[in-house]
ROROLUM-419808 format. One record per residue (C-alpha): x, y, z; residue number from 1. Coordinates in Angstrom, 2 decimals, decimal comma, padded with zeros to 5 digits, always signed. Example, Ala and Ser with C-alpha at 12.3 -4.5 7.8 and 13.67 -1.06 7.14 Angstrom:
BEGIN
+012,30;-004,50;+007,80;1
+013,67;-001,06;+007,14;2
//
This chain:
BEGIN
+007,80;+063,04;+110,55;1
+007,07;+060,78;+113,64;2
+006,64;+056,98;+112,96;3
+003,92;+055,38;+114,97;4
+003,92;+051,54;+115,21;5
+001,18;+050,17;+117,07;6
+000,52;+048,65;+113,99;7
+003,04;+047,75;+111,54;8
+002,73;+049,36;+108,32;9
+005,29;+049,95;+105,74;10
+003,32;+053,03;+105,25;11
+002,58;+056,16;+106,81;12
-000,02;+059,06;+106,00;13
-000,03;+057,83;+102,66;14
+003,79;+057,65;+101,75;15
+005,97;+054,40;+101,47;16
+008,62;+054,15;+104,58;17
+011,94;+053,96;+103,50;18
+014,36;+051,30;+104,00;19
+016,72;+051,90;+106,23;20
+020,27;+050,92;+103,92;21
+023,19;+052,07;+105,33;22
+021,46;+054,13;+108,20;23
+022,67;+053,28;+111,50;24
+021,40;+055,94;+113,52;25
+018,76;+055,53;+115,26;26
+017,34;+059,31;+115,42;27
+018,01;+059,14;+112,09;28
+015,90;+055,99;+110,92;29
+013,02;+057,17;+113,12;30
+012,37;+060,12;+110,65;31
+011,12;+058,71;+107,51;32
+012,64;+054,68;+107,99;33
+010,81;+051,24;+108,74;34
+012,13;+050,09;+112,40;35
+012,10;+047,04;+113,37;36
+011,38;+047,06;+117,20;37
+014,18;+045,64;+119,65;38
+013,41;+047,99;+122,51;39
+012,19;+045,19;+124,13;40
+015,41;+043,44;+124,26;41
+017,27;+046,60;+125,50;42
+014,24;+047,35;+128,30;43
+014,73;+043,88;+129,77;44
+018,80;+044,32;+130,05;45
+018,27;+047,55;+131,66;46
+015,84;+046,35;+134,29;47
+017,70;+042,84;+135,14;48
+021,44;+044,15;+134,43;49
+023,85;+046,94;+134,25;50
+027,08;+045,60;+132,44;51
+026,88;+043,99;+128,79;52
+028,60;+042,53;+125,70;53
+027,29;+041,60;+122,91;54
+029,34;+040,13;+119,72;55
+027,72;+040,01;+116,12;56
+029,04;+040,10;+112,83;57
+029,67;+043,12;+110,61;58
+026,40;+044,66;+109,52;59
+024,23;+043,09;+112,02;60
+022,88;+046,05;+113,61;61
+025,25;+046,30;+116,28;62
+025,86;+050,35;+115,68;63
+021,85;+050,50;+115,57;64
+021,10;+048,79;+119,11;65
+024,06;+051,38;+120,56;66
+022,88;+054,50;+118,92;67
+019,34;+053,20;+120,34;68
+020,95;+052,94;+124,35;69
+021,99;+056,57;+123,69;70
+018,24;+058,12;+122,57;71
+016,73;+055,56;+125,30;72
+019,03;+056,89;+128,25;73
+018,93;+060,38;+126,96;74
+015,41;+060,70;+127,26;75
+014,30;+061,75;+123,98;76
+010,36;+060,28;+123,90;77
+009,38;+061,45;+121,09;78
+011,15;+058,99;+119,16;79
+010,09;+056,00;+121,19;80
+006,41;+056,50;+120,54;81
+004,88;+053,16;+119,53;82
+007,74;+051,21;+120,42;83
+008,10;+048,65;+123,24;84
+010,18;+051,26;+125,06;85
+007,57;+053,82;+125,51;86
+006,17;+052,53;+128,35;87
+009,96;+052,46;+130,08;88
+010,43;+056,36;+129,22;89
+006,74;+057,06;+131,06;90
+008,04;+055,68;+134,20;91
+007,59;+058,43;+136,95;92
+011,45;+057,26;+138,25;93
+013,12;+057,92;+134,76;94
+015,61;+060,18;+134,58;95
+017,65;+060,90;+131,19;96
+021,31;+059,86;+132,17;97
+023,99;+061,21;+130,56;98
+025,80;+058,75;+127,41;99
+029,38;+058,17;+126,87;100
+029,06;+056,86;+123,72;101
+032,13;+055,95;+121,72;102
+032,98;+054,48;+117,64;103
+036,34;+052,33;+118,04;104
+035,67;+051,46;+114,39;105
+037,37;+055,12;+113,96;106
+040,48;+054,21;+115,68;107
+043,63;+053,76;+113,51;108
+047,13;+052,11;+114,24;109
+048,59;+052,45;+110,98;110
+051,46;+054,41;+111,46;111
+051,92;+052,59;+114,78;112
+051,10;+052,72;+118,55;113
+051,67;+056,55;+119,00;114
+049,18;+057,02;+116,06;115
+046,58;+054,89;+117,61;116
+047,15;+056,64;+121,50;117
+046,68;+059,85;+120,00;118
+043,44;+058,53;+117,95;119
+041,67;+056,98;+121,39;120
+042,56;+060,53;+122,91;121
+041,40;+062,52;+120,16;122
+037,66;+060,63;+119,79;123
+037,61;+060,66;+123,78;124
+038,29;+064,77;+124,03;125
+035,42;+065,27;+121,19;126
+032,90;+063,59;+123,76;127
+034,05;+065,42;+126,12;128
+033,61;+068,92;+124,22;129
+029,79;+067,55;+123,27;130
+028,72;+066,94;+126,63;131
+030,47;+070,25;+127,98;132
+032,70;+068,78;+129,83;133
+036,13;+070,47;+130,69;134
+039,11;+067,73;+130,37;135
+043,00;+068,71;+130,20;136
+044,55;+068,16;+127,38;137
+047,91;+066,91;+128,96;138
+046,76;+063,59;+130,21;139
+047,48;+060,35;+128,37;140
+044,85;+058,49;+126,69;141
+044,15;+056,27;+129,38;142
+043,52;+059,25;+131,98;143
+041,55;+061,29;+129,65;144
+038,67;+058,62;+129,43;145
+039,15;+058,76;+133,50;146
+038,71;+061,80;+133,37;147
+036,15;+062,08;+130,73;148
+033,75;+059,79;+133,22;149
+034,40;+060,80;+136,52;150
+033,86;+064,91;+135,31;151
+030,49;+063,69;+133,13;152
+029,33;+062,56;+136,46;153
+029,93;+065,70;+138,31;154
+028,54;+067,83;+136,07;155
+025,58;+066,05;+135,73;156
+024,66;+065,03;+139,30;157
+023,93;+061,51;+137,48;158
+025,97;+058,21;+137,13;159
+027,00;+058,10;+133,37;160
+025,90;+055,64;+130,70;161
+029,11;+054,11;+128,80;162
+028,43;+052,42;+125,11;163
+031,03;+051,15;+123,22;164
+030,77;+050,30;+119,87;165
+033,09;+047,92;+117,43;166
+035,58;+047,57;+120,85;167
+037,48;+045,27;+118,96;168
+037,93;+046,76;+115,18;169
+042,00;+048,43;+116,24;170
+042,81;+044,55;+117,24;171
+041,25;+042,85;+114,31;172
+042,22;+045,30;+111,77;173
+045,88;+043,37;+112,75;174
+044,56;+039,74;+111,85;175
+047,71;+039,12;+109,34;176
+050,35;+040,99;+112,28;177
+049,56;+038,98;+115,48;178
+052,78;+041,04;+117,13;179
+050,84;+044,50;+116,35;180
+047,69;+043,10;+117,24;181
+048,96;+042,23;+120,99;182
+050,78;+045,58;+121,04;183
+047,27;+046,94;+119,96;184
+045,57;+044,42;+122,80;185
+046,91;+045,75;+125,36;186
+046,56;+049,80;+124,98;187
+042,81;+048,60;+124,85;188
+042,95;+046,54;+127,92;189
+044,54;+049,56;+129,49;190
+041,99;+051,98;+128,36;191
+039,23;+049,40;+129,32;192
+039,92;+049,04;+132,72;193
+039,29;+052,59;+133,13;194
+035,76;+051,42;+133,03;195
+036,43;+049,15;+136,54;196
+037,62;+051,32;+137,69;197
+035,44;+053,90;+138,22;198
+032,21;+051,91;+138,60;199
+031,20;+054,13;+140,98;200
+030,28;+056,45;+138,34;201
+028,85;+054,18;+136,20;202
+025,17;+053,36;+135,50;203
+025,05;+051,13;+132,93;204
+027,37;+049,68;+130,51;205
+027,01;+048,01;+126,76;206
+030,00;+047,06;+124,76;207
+029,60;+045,42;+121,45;208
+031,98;+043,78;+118,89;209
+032,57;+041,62;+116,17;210
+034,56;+038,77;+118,19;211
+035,24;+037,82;+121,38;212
+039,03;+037,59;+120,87;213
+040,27;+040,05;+123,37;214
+036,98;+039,54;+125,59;215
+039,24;+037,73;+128,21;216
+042,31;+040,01;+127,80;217
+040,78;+043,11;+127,54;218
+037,58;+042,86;+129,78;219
+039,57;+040,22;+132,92;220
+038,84;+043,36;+135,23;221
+035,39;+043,56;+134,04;222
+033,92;+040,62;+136,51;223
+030,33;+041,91;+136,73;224
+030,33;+042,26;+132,86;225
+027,54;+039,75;+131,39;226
+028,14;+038,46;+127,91;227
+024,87;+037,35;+126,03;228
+026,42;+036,62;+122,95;229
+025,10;+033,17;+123,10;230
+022,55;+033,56;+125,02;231
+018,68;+032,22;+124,20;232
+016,84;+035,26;+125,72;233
+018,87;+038,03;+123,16;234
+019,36;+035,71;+120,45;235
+017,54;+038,21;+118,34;236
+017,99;+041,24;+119,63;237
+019,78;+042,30;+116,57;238
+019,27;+041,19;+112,84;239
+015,78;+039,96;+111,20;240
+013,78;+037,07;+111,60;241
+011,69;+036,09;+108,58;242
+008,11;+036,52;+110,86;243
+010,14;+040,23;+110,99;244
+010,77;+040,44;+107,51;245
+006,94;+039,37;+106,48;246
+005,01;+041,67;+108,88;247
+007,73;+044,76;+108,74;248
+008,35;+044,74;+105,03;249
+005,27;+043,67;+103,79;250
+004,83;+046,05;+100,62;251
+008,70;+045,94;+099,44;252
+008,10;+042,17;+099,73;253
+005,06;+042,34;+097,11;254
+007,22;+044,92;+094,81;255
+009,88;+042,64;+094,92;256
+007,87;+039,59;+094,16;257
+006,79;+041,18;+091,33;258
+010,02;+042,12;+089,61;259
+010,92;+038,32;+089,79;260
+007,56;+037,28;+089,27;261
+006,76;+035,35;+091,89;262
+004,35;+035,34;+094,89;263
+005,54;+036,75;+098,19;264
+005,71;+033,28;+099,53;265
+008,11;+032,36;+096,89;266
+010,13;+035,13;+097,21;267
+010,52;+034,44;+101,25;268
+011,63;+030,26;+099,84;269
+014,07;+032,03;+097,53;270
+015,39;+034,61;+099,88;271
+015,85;+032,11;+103,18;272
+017,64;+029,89;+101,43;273
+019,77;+032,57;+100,01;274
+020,06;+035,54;+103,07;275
+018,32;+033,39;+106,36;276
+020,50;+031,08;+108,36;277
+022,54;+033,37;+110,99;278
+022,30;+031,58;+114,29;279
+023,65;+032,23;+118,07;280
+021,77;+029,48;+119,69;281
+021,99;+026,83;+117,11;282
+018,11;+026,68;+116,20;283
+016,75;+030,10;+116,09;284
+018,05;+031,45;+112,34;285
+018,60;+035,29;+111,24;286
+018,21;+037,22;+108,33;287
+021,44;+039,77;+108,17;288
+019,57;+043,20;+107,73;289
+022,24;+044,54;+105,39;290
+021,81;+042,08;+103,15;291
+018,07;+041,81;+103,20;292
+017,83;+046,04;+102,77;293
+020,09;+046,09;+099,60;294
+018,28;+042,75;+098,53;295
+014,78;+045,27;+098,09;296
+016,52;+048,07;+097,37;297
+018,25;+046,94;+094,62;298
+015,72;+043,70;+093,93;299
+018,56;+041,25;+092,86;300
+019,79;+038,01;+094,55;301
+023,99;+039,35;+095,23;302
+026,40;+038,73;+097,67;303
+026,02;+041,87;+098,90;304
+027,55;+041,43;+102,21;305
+031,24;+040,43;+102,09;306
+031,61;+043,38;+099,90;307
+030,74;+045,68;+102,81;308
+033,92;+044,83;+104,78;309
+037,63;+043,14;+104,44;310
+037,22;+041,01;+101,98;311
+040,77;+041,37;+100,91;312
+041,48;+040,28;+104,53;313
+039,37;+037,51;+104,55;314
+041,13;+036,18;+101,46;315
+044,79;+036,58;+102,49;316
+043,84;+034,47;+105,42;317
+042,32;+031,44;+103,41;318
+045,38;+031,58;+101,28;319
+048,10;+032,45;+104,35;320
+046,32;+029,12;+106,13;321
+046,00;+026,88;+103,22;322
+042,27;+026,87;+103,99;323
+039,78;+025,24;+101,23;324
+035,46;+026,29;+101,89;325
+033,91;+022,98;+102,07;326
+036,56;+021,73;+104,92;327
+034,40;+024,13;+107,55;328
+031,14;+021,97;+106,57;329
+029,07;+020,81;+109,49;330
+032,41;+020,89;+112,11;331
+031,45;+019,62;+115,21;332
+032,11;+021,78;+118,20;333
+031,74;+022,68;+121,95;334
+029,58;+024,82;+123,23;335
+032,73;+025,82;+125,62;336
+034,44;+026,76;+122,11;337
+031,57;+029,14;+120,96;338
+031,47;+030,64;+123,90;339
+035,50;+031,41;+124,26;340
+036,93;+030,55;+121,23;341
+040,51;+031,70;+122,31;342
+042,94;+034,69;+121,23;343
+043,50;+035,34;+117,20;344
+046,67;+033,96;+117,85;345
+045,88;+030,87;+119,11;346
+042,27;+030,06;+117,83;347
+041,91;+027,71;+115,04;348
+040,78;+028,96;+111,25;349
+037,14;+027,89;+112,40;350
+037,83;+030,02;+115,18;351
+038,29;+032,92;+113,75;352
+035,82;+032,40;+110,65;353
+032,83;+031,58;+113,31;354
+034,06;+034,81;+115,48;355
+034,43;+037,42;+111,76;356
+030,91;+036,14;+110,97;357
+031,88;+033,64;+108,18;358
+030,43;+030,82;+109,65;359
+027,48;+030,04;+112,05;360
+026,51;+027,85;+114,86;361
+023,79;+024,86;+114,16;362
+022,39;+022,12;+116,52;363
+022,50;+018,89;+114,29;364
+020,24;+016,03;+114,81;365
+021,75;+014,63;+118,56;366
+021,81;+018,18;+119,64;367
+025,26;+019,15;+119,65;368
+026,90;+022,38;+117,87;369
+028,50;+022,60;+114,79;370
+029,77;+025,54;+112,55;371
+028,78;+025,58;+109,13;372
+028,28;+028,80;+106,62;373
+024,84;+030,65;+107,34;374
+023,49;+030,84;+103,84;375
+024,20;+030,75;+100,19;376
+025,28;+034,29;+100,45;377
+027,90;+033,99;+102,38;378
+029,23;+030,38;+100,80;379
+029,17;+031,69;+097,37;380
+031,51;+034,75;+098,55;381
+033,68;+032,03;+100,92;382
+033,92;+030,76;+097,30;383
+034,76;+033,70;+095,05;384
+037,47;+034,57;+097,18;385
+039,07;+030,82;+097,79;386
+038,69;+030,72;+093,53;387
+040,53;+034,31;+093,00;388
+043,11;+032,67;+095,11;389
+043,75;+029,88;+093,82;390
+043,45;+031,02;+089,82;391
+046,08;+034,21;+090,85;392
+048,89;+031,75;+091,46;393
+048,81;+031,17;+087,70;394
+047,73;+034,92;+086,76;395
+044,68;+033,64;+085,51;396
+041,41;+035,83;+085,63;397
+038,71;+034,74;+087,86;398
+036,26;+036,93;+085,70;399
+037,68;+035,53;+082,52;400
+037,17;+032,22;+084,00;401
+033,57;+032,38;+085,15;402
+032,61;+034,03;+081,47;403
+033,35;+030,90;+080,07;404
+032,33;+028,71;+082,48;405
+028,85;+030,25;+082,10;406
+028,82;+030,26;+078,06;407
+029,92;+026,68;+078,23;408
+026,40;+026,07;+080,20;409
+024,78;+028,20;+078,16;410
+026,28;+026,62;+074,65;411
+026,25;+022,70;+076,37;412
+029,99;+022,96;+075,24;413
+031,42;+020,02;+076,49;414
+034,72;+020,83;+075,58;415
+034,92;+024,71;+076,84;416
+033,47;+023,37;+080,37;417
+036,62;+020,87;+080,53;418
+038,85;+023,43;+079,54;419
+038,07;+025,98;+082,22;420
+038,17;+022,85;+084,63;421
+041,42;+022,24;+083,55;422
+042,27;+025,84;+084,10;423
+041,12;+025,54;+087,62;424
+043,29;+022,50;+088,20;425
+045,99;+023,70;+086,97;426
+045,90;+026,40;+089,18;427
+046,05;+023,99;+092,52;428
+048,60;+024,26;+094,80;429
+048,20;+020,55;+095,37;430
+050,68;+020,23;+098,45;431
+049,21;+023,20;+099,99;432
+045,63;+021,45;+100,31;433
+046,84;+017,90;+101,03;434
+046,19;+018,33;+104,83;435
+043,01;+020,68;+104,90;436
+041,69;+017,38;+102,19;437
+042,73;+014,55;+104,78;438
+041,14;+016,68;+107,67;439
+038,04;+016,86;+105,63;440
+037,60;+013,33;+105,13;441
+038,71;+011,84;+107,92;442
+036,11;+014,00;+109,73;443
+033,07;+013,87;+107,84;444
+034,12;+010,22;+107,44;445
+033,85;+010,35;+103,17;446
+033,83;+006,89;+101,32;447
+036,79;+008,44;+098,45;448
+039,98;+009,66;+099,07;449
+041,57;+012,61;+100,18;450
+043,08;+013,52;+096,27;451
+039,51;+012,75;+095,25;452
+037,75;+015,11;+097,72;453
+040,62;+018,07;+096,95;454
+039,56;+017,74;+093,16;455
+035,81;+017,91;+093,77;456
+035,93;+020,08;+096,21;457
+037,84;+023,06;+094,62;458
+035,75;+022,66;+091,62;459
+032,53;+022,83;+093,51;460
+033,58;+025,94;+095,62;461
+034,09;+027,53;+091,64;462
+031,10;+026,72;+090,34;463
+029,42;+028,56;+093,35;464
+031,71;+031,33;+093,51;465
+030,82;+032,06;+089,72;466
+026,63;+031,77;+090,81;467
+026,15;+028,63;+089,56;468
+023,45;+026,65;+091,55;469
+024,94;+023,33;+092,04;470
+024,75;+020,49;+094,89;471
+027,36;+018,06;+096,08;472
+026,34;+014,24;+096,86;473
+023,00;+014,69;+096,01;474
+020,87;+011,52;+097,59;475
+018,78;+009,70;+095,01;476
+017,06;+006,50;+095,34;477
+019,99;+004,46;+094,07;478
+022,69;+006,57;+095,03;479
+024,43;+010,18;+094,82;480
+026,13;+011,89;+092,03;481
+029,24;+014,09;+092,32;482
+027,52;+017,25;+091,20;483
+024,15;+018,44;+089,71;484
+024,09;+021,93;+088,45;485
+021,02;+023,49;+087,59;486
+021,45;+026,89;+085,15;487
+019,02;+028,79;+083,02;488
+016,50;+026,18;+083,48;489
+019,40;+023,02;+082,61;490
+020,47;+020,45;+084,46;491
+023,60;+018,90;+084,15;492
+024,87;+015,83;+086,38;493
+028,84;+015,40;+086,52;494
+030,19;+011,93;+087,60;495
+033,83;+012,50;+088,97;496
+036,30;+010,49;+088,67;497
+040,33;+010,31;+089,42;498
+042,63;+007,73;+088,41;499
+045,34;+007,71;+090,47;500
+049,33;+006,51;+089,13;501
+048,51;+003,13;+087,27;502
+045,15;+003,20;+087,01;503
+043,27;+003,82;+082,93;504
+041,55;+007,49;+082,37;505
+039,52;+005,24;+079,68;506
+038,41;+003,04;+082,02;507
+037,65;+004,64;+084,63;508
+035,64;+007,13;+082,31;509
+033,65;+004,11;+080,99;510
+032,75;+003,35;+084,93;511
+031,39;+006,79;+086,10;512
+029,46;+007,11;+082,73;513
+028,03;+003,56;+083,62;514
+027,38;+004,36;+087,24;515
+025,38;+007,43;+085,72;516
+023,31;+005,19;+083,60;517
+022,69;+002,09;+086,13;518
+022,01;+004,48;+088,92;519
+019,42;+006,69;+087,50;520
+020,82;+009,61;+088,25;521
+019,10;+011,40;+085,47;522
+015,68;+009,97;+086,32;523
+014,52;+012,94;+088,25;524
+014,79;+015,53;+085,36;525
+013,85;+016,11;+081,77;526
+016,65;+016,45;+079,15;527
+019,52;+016,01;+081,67;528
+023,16;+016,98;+080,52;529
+025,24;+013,82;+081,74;530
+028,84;+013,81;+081,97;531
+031,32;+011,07;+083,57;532
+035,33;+013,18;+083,93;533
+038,01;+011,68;+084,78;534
+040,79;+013,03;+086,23;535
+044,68;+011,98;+085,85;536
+046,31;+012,93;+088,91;537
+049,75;+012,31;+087,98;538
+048,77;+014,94;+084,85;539
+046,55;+017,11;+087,66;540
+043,82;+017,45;+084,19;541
+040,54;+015,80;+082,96;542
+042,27;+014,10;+079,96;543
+038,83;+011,93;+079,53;544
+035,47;+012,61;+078,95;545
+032,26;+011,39;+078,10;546
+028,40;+012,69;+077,68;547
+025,14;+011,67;+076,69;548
+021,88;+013,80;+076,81;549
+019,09;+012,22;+078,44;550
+015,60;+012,82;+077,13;551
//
C-alpha cells in the first residue's frame, strides 16, 4: 500500500495508519505507517554538503534518517511519493548511487579485541556479498572496508554513498572500562580513516551517533566532515515537534484524549510537560518519537524510554560517581562544551549525561546554555534509578518502598509516610553525597545548607521516582515551601527541617509548622495535608513530626 501525503491524514482509503513503534526502516514504515516528513532536511544536506555527523540520543530516529539516505540514494521513487523528496528523485541529473550502509550497534567486544575485529569484518563482508561485490577474505578488518569501497565503485561506474549508523555504540558499550574503551577507540579510528582515505570514491557521507566522545579521535582525518549536531538549520531533523505531533497524529490524539478523558488540547498540556523538552539549540524543544509512539499505543503516561536502553549502565555510573539528580539542575555551560564535550574519560558526569541523552541543552533568561533534564520522563527515571541505588546499600526494596509510600498518601498516614522516609535516610551514604550537596548549593547559590539540601534532595528525587507529582521551592506570595505533592486529587505541603548537633527536633518542629501557618502556604488549595519534619542529623531520621489538615 503506497502512502500519499500531500495532505496529512492519519488515514488512508479508509483504514487507520499505523504507528510506527519500534519500526526503523524506512521501506518498511512507508507500507502501512504514519511518516513524519524529514526529507527536507536530508535534500538540503545533499545539495549544500557531502560529509555529515549527526549525534542524538537513543531512540531519536537516528536509524530512521539513515535507512531513509539509503532508499533516497538508491533511487527507489515509489516510496518518496508525497514527500518533500520527490521533487529531488525527478531531477533529470539523478542517478541512484550505490549505499554502503553499515549497523555498528551490532558490533561486539565482549570477549575482547579479536572478537570485535572479527565482528567489523564479518558485518563489512555481508555488504559486500549484498551489493555483489567480490572481496578476499584474507584481509584484516581495516582493508576489507578498503576494499569493500574502492570495488563498490568499480563495479558500479558510480562514487559510493557511505552511512554509518550508531558509530559509537562498541566505545560506549565500555563506559565503566575506560582502558577497553580506548583499546576499542582506536580499532574504530583505524577503520574510520579508511573513509579519508579513499574520498575519491566517495559521494556522500552521513555518520550518526549517540555522543560525540570519539568525534575528535576517531574522525581527526575527517577535515571536510561537517557536524550539525548543534546546529539551528537541522535542529529537527530527527524527533517530533508538537505542531508534528498535532497535524501527523491527529486521530490517535482524539482516541487518546478520550481514554483519559480529556480534550486533545489537554492531552498535548499533559503530554509536553511529560514527553516535550529535547533541545539542540537551547529554544527549539522535541518530542522523543519513541516515547510519544508507545505513549498512543499503549495510552498511559510511563517512562517508557530509559527502559529501551542501559539502564543498568546508567545506574552504575550515578552510583560509581557519587552523583545525586537534582545536582544537574539548570548547570550553566559553554556553548564550546556542547559542542566538544571531551573524551569519556575526561568529560565531567554532565558531560557524559548531556552526550547519553540524559540531560538537555536550554537558553535561560540572559541567553546562555545550561543542561537540565528534558522532561518529566526522563527525571522521574534519573530518579528511579538514583532511589534503587541508594535503598540497595541496605537491601531494601525500591518496589516495597514506593507501595507504601503510595498507601501512606492514599490512607493520609502520617506515620507510614515518616517511616518510609526514614527508610530512605537510612539508606544514605551520607559521605558519599557531601560534595555533589556543596557543589549544588554553592552553584545554584541556595539560602540552607549543604546537609539540608542532601536531605531534601534525595527525598524529592524518591517521591518522583515512585510517580508522585511533587514540586520543590514552590513560589507563593509569602514564600516557598519545601515540597507540595499533589496525588489522587490531594495535596500535601511538607515543611523540612534539620537540626543539626545541638540544636531541639521539638523546636525546630514547632518553627516549620509555624512558618506553614504564617506563610500561607496552604492558601492556594482546599483541604491541604500540612506537615512540618524535622530531621536529626546526628540520628540521620525524622524523630519529629507535626500535621494539621487545612480546610
Amino acid at each position: 500500500m503506497l502512502i500519499l501525503q500531500n495532505e496529512i491524514k492519519t488515514t488512508f482509503m479508509g483504514k487507520r495508519l499505523k504507528l510506527p513503534a519500534g519500526i526503523q526502516t524506512f521501506e518498511k514504515l512507508r507500507e502501512d505507517c504514519i511518516y513524519v516528513d524529514k526529507t527536507k532536511y536530508l535534500i538540503d544536506l545533499i545539495d549544500t554538503g557531502s560529509a555529515y555527523f549527526l549525534a542524538r540520543p537513543r531512540r531519536f530516529g537516528k536509524s530512521l534518517t539513515i535507512t531513509t539516505f539509503d532508499s533516497l540514494f538508491s533511487g527507489k521513487k515509489e516510496l518518496f511519493k508525497g514527500l518533500y523528496a520527490e521533487e529531488f528523485l525527478n531531477r533529470p541529473d539523478f542517478k541512484p548511487s550505490p549505499v554502503i550502509r553499515l549497523d555498528m550497534s551490532v558490533i561486539y567486544a565482549d570477549d575482547g579485541i579479536k572478537q570485535m575485529k572479527d565482528s567489523i569484518k564479518q558485518i563489512t563482508l555481508e555488504k559486500a556479498n549484498s551489493l555483489e561485490v567480490v572481496i578476499p577474505n584474507n584481509l584484516n578488518y581495516s582493508d576489507t572496508f578498503r576494499n569493500l569501497i574502492v570495488e563498490t565503485s568499480k563495479k558500479y561506474s558510480s562514487k559510493v554513498v557511505i552511512l554509518v549508523d550508531e558509530y559509537d555504540k562498541p566505545y560506549t558499550d565500555f563506559v565503566d572500562n575506560i582502558k577497553m574503551a580506548t583499546k576499542v577507540r582506536d580499532i574504530l579510528r583505524y577503520f574510520y580513516t579508511q573513509i579519508k582515505a579513499n574520498d575519491g570514491y566517495i559521494k556522500f557521507i552521513f555518520l550518526t551517533g549517540i555522543s560525540k566522545f570519539t568525534k575528535m579521535g576517531v574522525f581527526s582525518t575527517l577535515n571536510n566532515l561537517v557536524d550539525i549536531s548543534l546546529d539551528e538549520e537541522y535542529t529537527e531533523i530527527c524527533g517530533y515537534t508538537e505542531e508534528e505531533i498535532i497535524r501527523y497524529f491527529d486521530d490517535y490524539l482524539e482516541i487518546t484524549g478520550n481514554k483519559f478523558g480529556v480534550s486533545k488540547d489537554d492531552l498535548i498540556k499533559k503530554m509536553r510537560t511529560f514527553y516535550n523538552g529535547f533541545s539542540f539549540n537551547g529554544t527549539t524543544k522535541l518530542y522523543n518519537p519513541f516515547s510519544t509512539l508507545l505513549f498512543f499505543r499503549e495510552k498511559e503516561f510511563d517512562n517508557f524510554w530509559i527502559e529501551s536502553g542501559s539502564s543498568a549502565l546508567i545506574a552504575k555510573y550515578l552510583k560509581d560517581k557519587k552523583l545525586t539528580v537534582e545536582e544537574f539542575r539548570n548547570m550553566q555551560i559553554t556553548r564550546d562544551f556542547a559542542r566538544s564535550p571531551g573524551e569519556m574519560e575526561t568529560t565531567p558526569p554532565h558531560g557524559f549525561l548531556f552526550q547519553a541523552g540524559y540531560l538537555s541543552l536550554r537558553k535561560d533568561e540572559k541567553d546562555k546554555y545550561c543542561l537540565d533534564y528534558p522532561n518529566t520522563e526522563v527525571l522521574n527515571s534519573m530518579s528511579v534509578l538514583f532511589s534503587q541505588n541508594i535503598l540497595q546499600e541496605t537491601n531494601d526494596d525500591f518496589t516495597y518502598c514506593r507501595t507504601d509510600l503510595l498507601e501512606a498518601f492514599e490512607s493520609t498516614d502520617y506515620d507510614l509516610l515518616v517511616e518510609v522516609f526514614n527508610r530512605l535516610l537510612a539508606s544514605i551514604p551520607y559521605e558519599d553525597f557531601e560534595g555533589a550537596a556543596k557543589r549544588s548549593v554553592r552553584n545554584n547559590k541556595f539560602g540552607f545548607t549543604a546537609r539540608e539540601w542532601m536531605y531534601r534532595s534525595v527525598i524529592l528525587s524518591f517521591l518522583r521516582g515512585c510517580g508522585v507529582v511533587v514540586f520543590a521551592e514552590m513560589h507563593t506570595n509569602l514564600g516557598r515551601p519545601d515540597l507540595v505533592i499533589s496525588n489522587r486529587g490531594k495535596i500535601w505541603i511538607i515543611e523540612l527541617k534539620v537540626a543539626l548537633k545541638g540544636e531541639n527536633p521539638k523546636l525546630k518542629v514547632e518553627k516549620a509548622m509555624k512558618q506553614i501557618k504564617d506563610m500561607n502556604y496552604a492558601n492556594p488549595y482546599p483541604d491541604a495535608v500540612c506537615v512540618a519534619m524535622v530531621i536529626d542529623d546526628e540520628k540521620r531520621q525524622i524523630t519529629e513530626h507535626n500535621h494539621i489538615l487545612k480546610t
